[in-house]
C-alpha positions in Angstrom: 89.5 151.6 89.4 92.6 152.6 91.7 92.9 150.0 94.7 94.3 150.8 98.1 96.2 148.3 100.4 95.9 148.9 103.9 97.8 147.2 106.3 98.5 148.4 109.8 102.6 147.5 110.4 105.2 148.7 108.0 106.9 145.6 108.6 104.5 143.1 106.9 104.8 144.6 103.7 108.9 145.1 103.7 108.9 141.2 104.3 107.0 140.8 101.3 108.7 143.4 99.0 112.0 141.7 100.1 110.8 138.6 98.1 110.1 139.9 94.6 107.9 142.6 93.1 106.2 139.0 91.1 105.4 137.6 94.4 103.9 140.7 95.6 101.2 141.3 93.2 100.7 137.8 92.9 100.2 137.5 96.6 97.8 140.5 96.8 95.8 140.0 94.0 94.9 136.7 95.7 94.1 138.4 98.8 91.5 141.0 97.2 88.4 138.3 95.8 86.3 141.5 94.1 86.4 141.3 90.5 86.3 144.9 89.9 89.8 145.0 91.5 92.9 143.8 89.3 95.4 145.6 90.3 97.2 147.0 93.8 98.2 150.5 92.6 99.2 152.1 96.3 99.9 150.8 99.7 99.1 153.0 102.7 100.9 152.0 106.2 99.4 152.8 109.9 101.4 152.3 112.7 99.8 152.0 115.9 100.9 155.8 116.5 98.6 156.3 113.3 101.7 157.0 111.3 101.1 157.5 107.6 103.9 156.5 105.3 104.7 154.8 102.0 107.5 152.9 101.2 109.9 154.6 99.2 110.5 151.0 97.6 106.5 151.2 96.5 107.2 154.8 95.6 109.8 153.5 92.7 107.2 151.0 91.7 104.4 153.3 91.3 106.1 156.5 89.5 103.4 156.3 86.7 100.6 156.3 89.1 98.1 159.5 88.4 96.5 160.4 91.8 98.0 161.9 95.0 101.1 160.0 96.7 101.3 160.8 100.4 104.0 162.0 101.6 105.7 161.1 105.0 103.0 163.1 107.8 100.5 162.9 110.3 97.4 163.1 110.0 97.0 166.7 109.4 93.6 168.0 107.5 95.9 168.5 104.5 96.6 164.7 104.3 93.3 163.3 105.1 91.5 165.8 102.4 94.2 163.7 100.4 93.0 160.4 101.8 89.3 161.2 101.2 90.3 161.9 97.6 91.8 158.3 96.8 89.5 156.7 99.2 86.9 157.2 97.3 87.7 155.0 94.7 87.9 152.2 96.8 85.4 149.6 97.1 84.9 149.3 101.0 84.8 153.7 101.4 81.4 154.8 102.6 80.4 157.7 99.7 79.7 159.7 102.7 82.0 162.5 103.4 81.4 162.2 107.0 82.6 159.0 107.1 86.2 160.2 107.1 87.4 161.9 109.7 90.1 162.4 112.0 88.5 160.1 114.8 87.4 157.1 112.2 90.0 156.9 109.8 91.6 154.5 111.6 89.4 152.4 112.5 87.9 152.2 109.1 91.4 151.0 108.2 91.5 148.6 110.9 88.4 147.2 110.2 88.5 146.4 106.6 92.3 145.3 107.4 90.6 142.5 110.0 88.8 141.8 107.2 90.8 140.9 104.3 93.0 139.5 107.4 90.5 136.8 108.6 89.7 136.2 105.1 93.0 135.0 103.6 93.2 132.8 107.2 89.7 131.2 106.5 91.1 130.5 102.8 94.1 129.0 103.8 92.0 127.4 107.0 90.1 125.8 103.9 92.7 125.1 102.2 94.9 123.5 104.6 92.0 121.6 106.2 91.6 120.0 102.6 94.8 119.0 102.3 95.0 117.9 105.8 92.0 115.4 104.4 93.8 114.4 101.0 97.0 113.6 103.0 95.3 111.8 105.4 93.7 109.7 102.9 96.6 109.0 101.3 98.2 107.7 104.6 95.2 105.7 105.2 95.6 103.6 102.2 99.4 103.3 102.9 99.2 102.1 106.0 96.6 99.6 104.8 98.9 98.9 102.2 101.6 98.7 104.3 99.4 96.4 106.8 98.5 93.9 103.9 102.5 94.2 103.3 103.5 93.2 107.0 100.8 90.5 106.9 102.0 88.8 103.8 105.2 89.0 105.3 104.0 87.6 108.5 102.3 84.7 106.5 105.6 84.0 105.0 107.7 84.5 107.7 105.7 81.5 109.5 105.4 79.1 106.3 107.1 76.5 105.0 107.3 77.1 101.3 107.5 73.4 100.1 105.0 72.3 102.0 102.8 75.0 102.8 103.1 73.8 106.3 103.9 75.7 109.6 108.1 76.3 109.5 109.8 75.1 113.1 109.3 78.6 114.4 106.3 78.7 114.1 105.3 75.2 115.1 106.9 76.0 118.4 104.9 79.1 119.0 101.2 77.1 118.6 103.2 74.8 120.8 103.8 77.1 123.5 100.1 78.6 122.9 98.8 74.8 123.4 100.9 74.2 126.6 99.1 77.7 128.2 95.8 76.7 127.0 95.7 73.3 128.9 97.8 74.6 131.5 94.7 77.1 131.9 92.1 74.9 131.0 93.6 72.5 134.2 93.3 75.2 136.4 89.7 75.8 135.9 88.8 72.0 136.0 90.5 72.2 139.6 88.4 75.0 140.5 85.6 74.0 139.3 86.0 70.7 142.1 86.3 73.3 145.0 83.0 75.1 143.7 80.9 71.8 144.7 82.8 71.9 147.9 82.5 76.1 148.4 79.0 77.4 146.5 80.9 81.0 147.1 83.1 80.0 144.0 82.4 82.0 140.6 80.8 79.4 138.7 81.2 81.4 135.3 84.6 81.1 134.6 84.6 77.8 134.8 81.7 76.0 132.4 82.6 74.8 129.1 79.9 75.1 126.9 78.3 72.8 124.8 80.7 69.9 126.7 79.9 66.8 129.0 81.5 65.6 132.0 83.0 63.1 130.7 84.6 64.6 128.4 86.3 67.2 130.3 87.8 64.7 131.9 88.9 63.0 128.7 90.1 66.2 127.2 90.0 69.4 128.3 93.2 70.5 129.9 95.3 68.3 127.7 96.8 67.8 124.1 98.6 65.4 121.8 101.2 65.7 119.3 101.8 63.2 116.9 105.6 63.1 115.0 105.7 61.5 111.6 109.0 60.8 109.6 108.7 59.7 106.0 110.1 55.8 105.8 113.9 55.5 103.6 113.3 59.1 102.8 117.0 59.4 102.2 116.7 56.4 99.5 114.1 58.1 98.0 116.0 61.7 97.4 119.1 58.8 96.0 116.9 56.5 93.7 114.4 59.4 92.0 116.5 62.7 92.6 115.7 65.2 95.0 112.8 67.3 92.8 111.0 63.0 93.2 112.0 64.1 97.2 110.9 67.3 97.1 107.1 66.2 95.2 106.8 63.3 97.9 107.4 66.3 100.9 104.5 68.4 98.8 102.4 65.7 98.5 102.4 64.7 102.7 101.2 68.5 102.9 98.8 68.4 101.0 97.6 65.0 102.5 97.5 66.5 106.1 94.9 69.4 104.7 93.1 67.1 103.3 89.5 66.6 105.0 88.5 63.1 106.7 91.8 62.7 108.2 91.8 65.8 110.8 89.6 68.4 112.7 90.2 71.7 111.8 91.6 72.7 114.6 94.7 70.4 114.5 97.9 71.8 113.2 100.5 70.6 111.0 104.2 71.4 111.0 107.4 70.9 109.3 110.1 70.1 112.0 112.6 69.4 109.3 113.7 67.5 106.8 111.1 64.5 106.2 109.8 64.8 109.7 106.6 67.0 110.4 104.6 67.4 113.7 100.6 67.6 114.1 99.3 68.9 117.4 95.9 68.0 118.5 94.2 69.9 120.7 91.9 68.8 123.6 93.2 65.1 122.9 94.7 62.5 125.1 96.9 60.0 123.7 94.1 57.3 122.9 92.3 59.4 120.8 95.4 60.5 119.4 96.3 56.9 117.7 92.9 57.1 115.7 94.2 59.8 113.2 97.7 58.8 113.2 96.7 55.1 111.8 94.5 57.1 109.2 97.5 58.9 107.9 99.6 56.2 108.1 97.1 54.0 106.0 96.5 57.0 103.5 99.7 57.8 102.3 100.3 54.2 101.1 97.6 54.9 98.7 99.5 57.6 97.1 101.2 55.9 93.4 104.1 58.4 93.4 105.8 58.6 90.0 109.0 59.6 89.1 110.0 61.5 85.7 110.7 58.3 84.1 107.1 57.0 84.7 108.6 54.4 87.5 105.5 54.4 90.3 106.5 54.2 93.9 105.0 54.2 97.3 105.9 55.2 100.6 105.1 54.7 104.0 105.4 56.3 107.4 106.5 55.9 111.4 105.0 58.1 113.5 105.1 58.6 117.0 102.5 59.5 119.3 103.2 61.5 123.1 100.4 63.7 125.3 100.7 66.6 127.5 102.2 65.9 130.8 102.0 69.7 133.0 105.2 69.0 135.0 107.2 69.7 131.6 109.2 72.9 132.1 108.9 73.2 128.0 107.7 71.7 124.7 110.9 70.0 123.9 110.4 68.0 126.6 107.3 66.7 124.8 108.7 66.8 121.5 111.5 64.4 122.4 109.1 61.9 123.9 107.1 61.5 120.7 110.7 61.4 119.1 111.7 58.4 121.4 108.6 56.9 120.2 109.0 57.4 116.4 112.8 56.2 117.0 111.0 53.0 118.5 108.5 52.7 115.6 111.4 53.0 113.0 113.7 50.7 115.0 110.8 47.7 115.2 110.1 47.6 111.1 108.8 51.2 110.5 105.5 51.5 109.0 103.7 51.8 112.3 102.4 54.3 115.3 104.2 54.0 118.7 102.5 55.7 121.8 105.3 57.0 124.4 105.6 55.2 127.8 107.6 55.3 130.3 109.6 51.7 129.3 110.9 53.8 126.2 112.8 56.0 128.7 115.7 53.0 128.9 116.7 53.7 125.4 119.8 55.4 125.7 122.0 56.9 123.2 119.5 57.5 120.3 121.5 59.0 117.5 120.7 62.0 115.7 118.9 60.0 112.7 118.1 56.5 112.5 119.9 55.1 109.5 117.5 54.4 106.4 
């Protein structure tokens, strides 16, 4: 069967010649989906003036064809008896005679051009709209993988690797969120004192569920670090070797996450070297010497063992300091439970020290307490 392209600007086709003749018929035997066409044998062009014309570029291609080639011309009877003749093999050509005249040729063009038109844009709508979904599926998994990557990395970023601890940076971060949450927690417990003065208060923000009176005034709005420093750590790392140092540092982690000795809300830090910090949240400085003299007692029941089989204890000072809200930072806090563990090491280690005010006249506390 001879096939017809129609198309209804020159210019659309000499784009595509321009590419290669493989390209072409490749290209347009996509476009037509009837199986009884295989082959584009002719091209026909109308310009919007109804200009007939075939490409002289076509022409060379299609030397061998059998039927009529139009010549250059209007549409003149001549040409569309000519038209009617190879129309007829085509497909979408009403087998009326009628059907082509002067007045409807084009439109019958036109028409069955819009078709194969909005058909090859609905393909490729398809087909693009599948593709859209593929690739959007494949960025959906890589950004989740991406996400689990950031995470690990923010999991590792915030870790101490030795002891599976919280590194400094990240201790001083649930620091910081600790000092907000009392400082919050304070300002609601002073509201909620003028709302039994002024009923027009809004009560809501202020309950704490599930929590007496007494002890939001033991606890709420405040906190409690304790600072722990490993006793003649330093003879330790000379006597055993520092892997013996480094097993005693992985053994205190592990001892903090153990369960008995604190809620699970507490949190445990490295600060550095042989020194680690636990914040307790919601917990004055009384309350605060309970867990501290668990620890203290229950790393003396650690038999530490070095590669020799020589057993070994150790023991610990800690010192003990609670929120204070005139603090302008955490440091602040962080040096008075230092000026207690200084104290603790300086009167025969092995003990918890609770900061007061008296401990302020120690002057001149050096950088580390000799072992």
């Amino acid at each position: 069967m001879k096939t017809i392209v129609l198309f209804s600007d020159r210019k659309d086709i000499y784009s595509i010649i321009n590419i290669c003749e493989y390209h072409f018929i490749d290209y347009y035997e996509t476009v037509f989906t009837d199986s009884t066409i295989s082959l584009v044998h002719c091209l026909f062009i109308f310009d919007p003036d109804k200009y007939i014309s075939l490409s002289e570029q076509i022409k060379k291609k299609l030397r061998s064809l059998s039927f009529i080639i139009l010549s250059d011309d209007y549409y003149t009877s001549e040409s569309v008896k000519s038209l009617n003749i190879c129309m007829r093999n085509i497909c979408f050509c009403p087998k009326n005679n009628s059907a082509i005249s002067n007045q409807n040729i084009a439109s019958l063009i036109d028409a069955h051009f819009t078709s194969i038109l909005l058909t090859d844009r609905l393909n490729n709508y398809i087909q693009d709209s599948f593709q859209n979904i593929v690739d959007s599926n494949i960025l959906e998994k890589q950004k989740e993988e991406i996400e689990e990557l950031n995470k690990k990395l923010s999991e590792i970023s915030r870790i101490d690797h030795l002891t599976n601890l919280l590194n400094r940076r990240a201790l001083m971060e649930a620091f910081e969120n600790e000092k907000k949450r009392a400082i919050r927690d304070r300002w609601r417990i002073e509201q909620s004192c003028k709302c039994e003065i002024d009923p027009s208060w809004n009560k809501e923000i202020l309950d704490f569920p599930a929590r007496t009176k007494g002890e939001i005034n033991e606890h709420i709005g405040n906190f409690s670090c304790i600072m722990a420093d490993i006793d003649h750590f330093k003879k330790i790392n000379d006597t055993y070797g520092h892997l013996i140092g480094d097993m005693v540092l992985r053994n205190f982690g592990d001892l903090l996450r153990q369960k008995g000795l604190f809620r699970e809300n507490d949190i445990f830090g490295r600060y550095g070297g042989e020194e680690f910090i636990i914040l307790l949240p919601e917990t004055n400085y009384k309350n605060a010497l309970i867990p501290a003299e668990r620890l203290r007692e229950a790393i003396k029941k650690i038999d530490f063992k070095d590669e020799l089989g020589t057993h070994f204890t150790v023991s610990l000072s800690l010192g003990v300091a609670e929120f204070l809200p005139e603090e302008l930072s955490c440091d602040e806090m962080i040096k008075r439970a230092d000026l207690a563990l200084y104290y603790a090491k300086e009167h025969g280690r092995d003990q918890v020290c609770v900061y007061s005010k008296e401990l302020d006249k120690i002057n001149d506390i050096p950088d580390s307490v000799s072992e």
